[in-house]
N, C-alpha and C positions, 0 to 999 in steps of 0.2 A: 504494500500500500504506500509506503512511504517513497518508493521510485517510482511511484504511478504521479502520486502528488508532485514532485521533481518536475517531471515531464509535461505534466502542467501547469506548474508556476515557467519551465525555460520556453513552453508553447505561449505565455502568455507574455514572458519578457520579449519573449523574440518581435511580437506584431506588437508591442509598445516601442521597441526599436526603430521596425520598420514605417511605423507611424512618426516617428523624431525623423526620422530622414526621411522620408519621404512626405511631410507633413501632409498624410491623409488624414484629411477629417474624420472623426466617428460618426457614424451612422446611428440615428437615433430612431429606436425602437416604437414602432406604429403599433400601440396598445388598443386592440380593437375595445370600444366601447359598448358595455349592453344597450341595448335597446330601450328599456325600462328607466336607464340613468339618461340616456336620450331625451326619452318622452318628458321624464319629470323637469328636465333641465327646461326644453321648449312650453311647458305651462308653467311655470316660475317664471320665465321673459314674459311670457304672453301675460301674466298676472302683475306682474313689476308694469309694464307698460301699459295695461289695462287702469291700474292705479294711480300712473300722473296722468294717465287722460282724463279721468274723471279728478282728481286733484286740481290740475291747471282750468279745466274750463270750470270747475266752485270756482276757485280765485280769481276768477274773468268776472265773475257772476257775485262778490261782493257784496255789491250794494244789496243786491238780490237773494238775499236765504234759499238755500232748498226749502220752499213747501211745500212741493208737488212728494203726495206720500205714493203715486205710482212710481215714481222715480225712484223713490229709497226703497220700495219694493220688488224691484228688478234689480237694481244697482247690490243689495246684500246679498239676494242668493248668486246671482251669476260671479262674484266675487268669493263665496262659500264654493260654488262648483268649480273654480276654478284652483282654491287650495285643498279641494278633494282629490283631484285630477293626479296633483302631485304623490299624494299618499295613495292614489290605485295604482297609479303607473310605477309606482317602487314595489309595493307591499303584494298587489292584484296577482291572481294566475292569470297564467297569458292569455286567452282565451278572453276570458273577461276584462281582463285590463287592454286588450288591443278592442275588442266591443268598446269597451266603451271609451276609449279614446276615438274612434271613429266617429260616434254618434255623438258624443258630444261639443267635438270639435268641427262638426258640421254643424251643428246650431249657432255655435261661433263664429264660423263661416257667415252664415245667417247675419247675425248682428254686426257684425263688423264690414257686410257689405252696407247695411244701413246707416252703422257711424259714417263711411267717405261719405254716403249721400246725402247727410245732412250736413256735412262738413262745409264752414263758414271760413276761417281761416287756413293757409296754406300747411299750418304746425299739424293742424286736425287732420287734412287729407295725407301728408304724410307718416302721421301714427295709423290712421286708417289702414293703408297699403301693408304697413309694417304689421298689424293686427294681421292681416290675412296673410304674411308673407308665415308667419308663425304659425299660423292655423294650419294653412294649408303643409307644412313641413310635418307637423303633428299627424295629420291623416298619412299624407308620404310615409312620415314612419312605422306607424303603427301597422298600415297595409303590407306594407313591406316586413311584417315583424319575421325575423328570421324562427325558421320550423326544425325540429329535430328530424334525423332521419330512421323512419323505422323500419328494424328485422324483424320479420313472420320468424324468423329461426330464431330459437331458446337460445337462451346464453349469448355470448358475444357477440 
């Protein structure tokens, strides 16, 4: 064991070596990411951006209180659905957690076609675009959600 170890510390000297002389860069390892760390990542942006959009256009709005209680009736849950989204797409069986990353992120689809169109300043239409540029990566992902490959044959 000890001349195995050897031969792999001089196999490791040597291309640190050849690395000084020949100053080859290292190659930095492409650590493939789950799918689930994906998803949750893109409804956490989509929920962060979600929240100065409605942050900035209250502080447009001022002088003007939210009173409209339909407002704050849509504005909590879809703000609720959307830091649930993060705890299915981590915690969910795939199955269910790609369900319902689809369907839900087609209702968002939905509504964030309706933010660009009522969109008054140019700040709104380009969070708008960015809302569906998320949304729609969400579905991309989840459709795409990578499958095991199954053996009919017992054992390995």
């Amino acid at each position: 064991m000890i001349e195995r170890e050897n031969v792999n510390n001089m196999v490791k000297d040597s291309e640190l070596e050849l690395m000084n002389d020949r100053k080859i860069a290292p190659i930095f390892e492409d650590v493939k990411i789950n799918v689930k760390i994906i998803l949750a990542a893109l409804w956490a942006g989509h929920f962060l951006l979600w929240t100065f959009g409605d942050m900035a256009s209250l502080l447009q709005q001022l002088n003007d209180p939210v009173a409209n209680n339909l407002l704050l009736f849509v504005a909590v849950p879809t703000a609720m659905a959307q830091a649930l989204m993060i705890f299915i797409s981590l915690t969910g069986k795939p199955k269910m957690a790609r369900t319902a990353n689809i369907g839900v992120a087609s209702v968002f689809l939905l509504l964030n076609v309706g933010f660009i169109s009522e969109a008054t300043a140019p700040w709104q239409a380009l969070l708008g675009v960015t809302y569906l540029l998320f949304t729609v990566l969400i579905i991309k992902y989840a459709w795409k959600w990578p499958k095991q490959e199954y053996s009919s044959r017992g054992g390995n």
